[in-house]
N, C-alpha and C positions, 0 to 999 in steps of 0.2 A: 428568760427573754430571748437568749441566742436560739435555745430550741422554738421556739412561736416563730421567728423571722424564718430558719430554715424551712419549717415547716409550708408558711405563709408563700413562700421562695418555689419550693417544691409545687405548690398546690397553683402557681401564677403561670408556671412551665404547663403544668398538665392542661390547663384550659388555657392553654396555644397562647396566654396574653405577647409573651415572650416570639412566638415564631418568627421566623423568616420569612419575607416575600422578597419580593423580583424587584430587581434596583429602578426599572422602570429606562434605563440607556442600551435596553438591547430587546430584538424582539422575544415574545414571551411563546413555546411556545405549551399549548394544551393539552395533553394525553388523559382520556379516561378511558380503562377498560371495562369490559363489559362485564356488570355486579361488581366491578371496581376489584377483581379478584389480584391477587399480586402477580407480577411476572416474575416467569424464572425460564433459564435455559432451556430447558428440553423438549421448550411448546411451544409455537406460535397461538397466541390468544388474539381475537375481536377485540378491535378498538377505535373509538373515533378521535381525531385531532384539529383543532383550528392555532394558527397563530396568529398574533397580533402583529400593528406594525409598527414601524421603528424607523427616522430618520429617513434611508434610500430604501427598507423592504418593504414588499408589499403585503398587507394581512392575506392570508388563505384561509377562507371562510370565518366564521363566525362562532359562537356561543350557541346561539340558535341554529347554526348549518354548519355543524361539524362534520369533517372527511373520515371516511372508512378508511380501515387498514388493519393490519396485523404488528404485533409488537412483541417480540422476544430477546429475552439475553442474548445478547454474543461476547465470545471473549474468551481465554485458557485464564490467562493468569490475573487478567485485571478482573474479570468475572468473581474468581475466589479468594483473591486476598483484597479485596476492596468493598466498604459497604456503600463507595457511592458508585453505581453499576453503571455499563456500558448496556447499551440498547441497540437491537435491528428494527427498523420498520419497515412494513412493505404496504404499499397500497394496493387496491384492488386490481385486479387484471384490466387492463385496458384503462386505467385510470393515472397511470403517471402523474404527478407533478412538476411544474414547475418552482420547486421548494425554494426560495429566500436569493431569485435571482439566478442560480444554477440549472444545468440544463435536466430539462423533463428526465423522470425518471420513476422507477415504482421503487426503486432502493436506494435505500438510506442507512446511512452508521450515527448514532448517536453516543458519541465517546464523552467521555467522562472526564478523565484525564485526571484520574486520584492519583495515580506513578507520577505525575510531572509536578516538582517541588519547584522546578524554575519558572515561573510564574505563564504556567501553558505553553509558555513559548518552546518546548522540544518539537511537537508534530509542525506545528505555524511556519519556524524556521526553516526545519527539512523539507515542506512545499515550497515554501518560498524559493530556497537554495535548486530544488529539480526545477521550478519555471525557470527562473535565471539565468540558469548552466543547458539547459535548452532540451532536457526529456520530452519526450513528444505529450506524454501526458500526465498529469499531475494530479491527484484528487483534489478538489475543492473544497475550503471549508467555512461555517458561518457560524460565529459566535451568538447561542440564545441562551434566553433560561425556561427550565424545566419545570415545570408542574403537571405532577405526575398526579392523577385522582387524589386533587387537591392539594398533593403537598409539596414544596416547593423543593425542589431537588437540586438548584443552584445551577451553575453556568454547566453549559453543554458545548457540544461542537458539531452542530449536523454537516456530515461529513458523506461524500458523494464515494462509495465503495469501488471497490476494484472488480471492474465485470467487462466482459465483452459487450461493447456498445459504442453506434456512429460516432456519440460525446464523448465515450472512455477510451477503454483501451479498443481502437477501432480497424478490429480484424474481421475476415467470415465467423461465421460462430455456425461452430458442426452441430448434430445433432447428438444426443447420447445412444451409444448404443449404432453405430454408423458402421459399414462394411464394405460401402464401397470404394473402392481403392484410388478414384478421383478427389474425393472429399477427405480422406482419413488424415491429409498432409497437412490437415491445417483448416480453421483455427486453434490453435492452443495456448490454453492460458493456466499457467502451471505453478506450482507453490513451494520453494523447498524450505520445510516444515521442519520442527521441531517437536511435533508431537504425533508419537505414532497412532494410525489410523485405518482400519480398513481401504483397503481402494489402493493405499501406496506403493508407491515404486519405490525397488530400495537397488541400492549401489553401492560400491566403493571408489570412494576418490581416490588417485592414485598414491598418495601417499599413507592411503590406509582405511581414512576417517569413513564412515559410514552416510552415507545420503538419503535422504526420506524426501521424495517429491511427490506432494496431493497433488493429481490433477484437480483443476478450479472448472474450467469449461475444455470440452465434456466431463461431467462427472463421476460417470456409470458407463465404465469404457467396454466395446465387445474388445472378444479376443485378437483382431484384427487392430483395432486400435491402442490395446495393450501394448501386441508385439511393433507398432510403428514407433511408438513413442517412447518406450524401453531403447529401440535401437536408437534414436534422436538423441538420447539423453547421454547412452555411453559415445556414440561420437563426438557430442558435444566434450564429454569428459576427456576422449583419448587424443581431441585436440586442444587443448585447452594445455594438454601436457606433453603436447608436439608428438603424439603417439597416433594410430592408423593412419586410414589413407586421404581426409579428408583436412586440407588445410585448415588454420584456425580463423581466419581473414573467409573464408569460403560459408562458414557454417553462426559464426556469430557477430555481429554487427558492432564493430570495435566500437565506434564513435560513442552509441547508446552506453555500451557497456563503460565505459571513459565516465561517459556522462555518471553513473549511477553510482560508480564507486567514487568518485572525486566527490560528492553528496553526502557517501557514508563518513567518507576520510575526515571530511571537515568539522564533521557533527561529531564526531568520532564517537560512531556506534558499533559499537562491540559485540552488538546480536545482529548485524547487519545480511550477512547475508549465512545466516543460522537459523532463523525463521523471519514469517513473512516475506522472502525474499521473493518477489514474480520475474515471470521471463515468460516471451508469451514471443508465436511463430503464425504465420499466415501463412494460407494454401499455396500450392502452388499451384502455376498456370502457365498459359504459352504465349510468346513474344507472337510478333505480326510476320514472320520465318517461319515458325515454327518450333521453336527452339523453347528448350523448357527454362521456365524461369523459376525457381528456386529461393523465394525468400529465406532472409537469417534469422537466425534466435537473437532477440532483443532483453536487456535486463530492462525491468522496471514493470509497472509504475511503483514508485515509494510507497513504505508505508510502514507507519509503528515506529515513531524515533524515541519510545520510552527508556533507555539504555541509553541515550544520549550523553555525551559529557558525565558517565556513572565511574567509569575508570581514571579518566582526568591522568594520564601518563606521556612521557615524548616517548609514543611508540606507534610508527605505523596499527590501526587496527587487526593485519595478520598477525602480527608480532605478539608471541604469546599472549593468545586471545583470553579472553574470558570466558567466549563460549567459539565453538570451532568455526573460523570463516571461512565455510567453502568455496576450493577456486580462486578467493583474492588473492593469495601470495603467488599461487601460480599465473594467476591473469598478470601479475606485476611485473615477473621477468619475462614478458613480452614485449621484445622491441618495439613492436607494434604500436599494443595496446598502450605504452608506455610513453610513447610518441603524442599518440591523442590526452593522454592525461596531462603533458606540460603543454601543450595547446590549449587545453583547456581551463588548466591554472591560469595562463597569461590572459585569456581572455576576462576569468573573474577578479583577476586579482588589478584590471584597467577601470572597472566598470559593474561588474556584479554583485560587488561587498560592499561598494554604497549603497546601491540599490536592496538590498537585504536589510542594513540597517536601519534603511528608510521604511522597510517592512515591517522592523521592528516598535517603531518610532509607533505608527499607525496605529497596528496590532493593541500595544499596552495604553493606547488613548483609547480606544474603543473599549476595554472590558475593564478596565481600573473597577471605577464599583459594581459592576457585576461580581469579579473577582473576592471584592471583600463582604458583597453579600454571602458567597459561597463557601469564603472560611466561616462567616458566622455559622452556616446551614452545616459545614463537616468540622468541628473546632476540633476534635479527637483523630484526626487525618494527617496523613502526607500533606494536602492542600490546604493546608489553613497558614500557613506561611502566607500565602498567596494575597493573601489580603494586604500588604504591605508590598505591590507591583512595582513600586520605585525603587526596593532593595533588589525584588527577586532580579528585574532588568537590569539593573547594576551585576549581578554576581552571573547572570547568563551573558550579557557581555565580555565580560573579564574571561567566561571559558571560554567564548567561542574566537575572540579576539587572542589570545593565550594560544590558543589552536590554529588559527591561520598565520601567526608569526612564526610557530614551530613549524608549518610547511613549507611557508617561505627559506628555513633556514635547511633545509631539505631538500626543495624544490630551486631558489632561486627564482627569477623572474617568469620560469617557464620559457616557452618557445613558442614566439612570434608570427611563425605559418601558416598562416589560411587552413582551416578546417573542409578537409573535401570530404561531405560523408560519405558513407558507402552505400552501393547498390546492389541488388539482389545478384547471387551468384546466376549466370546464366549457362548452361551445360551449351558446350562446343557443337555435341552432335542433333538434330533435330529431333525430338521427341516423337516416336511412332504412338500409333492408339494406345492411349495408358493402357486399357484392359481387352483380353481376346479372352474367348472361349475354346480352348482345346478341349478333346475329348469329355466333355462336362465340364471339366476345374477352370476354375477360373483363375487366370492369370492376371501380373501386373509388367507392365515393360516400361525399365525407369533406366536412362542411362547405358543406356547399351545394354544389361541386364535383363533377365528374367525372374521374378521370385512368385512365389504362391500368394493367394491373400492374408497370408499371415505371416508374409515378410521371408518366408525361406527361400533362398536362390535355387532355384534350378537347373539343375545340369546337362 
């Protein structure tokens, strides 16, 4: 008899009686690709999508008027060790969306979040905590459920990616492949990686460690923009460690940088800035004198707080790391930079750690049964905890509360002084024509200097 019921058991699974659908408290939304073929990393494939609506979202099209796009993996590690995957989409060119309330866009991250055992709340909070603490820009994100040609894939996160853009991160955006010596200074929107890759820029940090930074925008750099951004990056480094000639206050945007490690500290992520870490720089240009104006390297936007609360130690994050934190220990014995950090303690710890709880609060009223649809949909997963939000909320409280008392005991109250941010470095002397034409070559005039287009000084 035991064997007829399993069997019986077995045969009630295979004809889906058993499956999973969508909780029906969030919008839903619809992915089929074209012949329904599977997606995987290495390809962008044809696909159409509509969502439903839900509460404040609005549906974007229909069953019968579904939207074009392309849909492919993205992801290193959540990609391969997870069977519930992370997805890119992109719409058609000139077709942007305005996806679930966030602003127009043709790119989209559709993250998964099988690494997050605290009940999703790792990436939720890390945005919450950069809006708060006051990053210029934060990626957005919108709790749905997934159904992928037909099968219900459980809760998601469409998720507004990290690109140059008026809505994101909103700098010039160069073109690839650019040489003229006006433009090359910027925009830049830069990655330091943890996984090596064609294109990379490599360095050493001065204390040894090795550095891998992907350019993100331009991608496909000429050799003119190789050599700018190579030298950006070691000034950046040799001040950072009070080494050449370019102050540290001159070249990087303390306040920003304040901002994004105080973010990392709290969440205490320990991949922090080891990958996914951005830092991105704008053109320069000329004041209404004449005078060149010089924007700084900024850290941010967030992203990827899967490491979150993984270590659980009272140790600053530089502090024998888990994986190498470039630059934070250093940024930290900066009187400076150090100044902005207990500025910016006082101000969260008045006012911005209610407001986060209350984010909290929100957050796990909104996807509760979504959430325990989606451990039913992964019960063999990281995330099948998840279905039980009252505990997971309780035990991600306890770290992250656990973690800002240990700052407090650290930090103290912080320091009560008005936050003056900073403004772009402006050079003393007036800027003559960026570029002249001597004897064919074409020159650059930056600073009282001379160099080639590909960054070598002239003598």
């Amino acid at each position: 008899m035991h064997r007829i019921l399993t069997s019986l058991l077995l045969l009630a699974c295979t004809a889906g009686l058993f499956a999973v659908s969508p909780s029906g408290t969030l919008p839903v939304m619809y992915i089929t690709t074209k012949n329904k073929q599977d997606v995987s990393r290495d390809k962008a494939i044809d696909a159409t999508l509509y969502v439903t609506a839900q509460g404040n979202y609005s549906a974007l099209g229909n069953a019968s008027n579904q939207i074009p796009l392309t849909i492919k993996g993205r992801g290193n590690w959540t990609w391969t060790a997870f069977d519930k995957k992370p997805y890119k989409i992109v719409f058609a060119q000139g077709q942007g969306q305005k996806l679930l309330g966030m602003h127009k866009s043709k790119h989209w991250a559709l993250l998964a979040g099988a690494d997050d055992y605290l009940g999703f709340l790792k990436n939720t909070v890390g945005y919450a905590l950069s809006e708060r603490i006051g990053l210029p820009y934060t990626p957005h994100q919108v709790p749905v459920e997934l159904v992928l040609n037909g099968d219900y894939k459980g809760l998601y996160f469409v998720t507004e990616t990290v690109r140059i853009d008026n809505d994101r991160v909103n700098i010039h955006e160069q073109q690839d492949g650019e040489t003229k010596a006006e433009l090359i200074t910027g925009g830049w929107l830069v990655e330091i990686d943890n996984y090596p890759s064609e294109g990379n820029i490599t360095f050493s940090e001065h204390n040894g460690e090795q550095v891998m930074v992907t350019p993100q925008s331009p991608e496909e750099l000429s050799s003119a923009q190789r050599t700018y951004i190579t030298s950006q990056l070691n000034a950046l480094n040799d001040a950072i460690y009070g080494q050449g000639s370019t102050p540290l206050a001159d070249i990087l945007d303390l306040t920003d940088a304040a901002r994004f490690y105080l973010v990392q500290e709290i969440m205490e992520d320990c991949e922090s800035y080891h990958g996914s870490c951005y830092l991105y720089k704008d053109r320069d240009s000329t004041d209404t004198r004449g005078r060149q104006v010089v924007p700084k390297w900024h850290f941010g936007p967030v992203w990827d707080f899967g490491n979150a609360y993984d270590r659980h130690q009272e140790r600053f994050i530089y502090d024998s790391p888990t994986f190498a934190q470039i630059w934070a220990e250093q940024l930290c014995r900066s009187d400076l930079f150090y100044e902005r950090v207990q500025q910016l303690w006082y101000q969260y710890r008045q006012s911005g750690h209610k407001k986060v709880l209350a984010d909290i609060d929100a957050f796990v009223s909104a996807i509760t049964s979504a959430a325990k649809r989606d451990a039913e949909r992964w019960q063999n997963s990281n995330v099948r905890t998840n279905g039980d939000m009252s505990g997971r909320k309780k035990e991600f409280l306890n770290r992250l509360n656990w973690r800002v008392d240990w700052l407090y005991s650290q930090w103290g109250e912080g320091d009560s002084t008005p936050i003056t941010d900073d403004v772009p470095t402006v050079l003393s002397e007036p800027a003559p024509a960026a570029i002249r034409l001597v004897d064919g070559q074409l020159l650059i005039q930056r600073d009282g200097q001379t160099f080639t287009i590909t960054g070598q000084p002239v003598e």
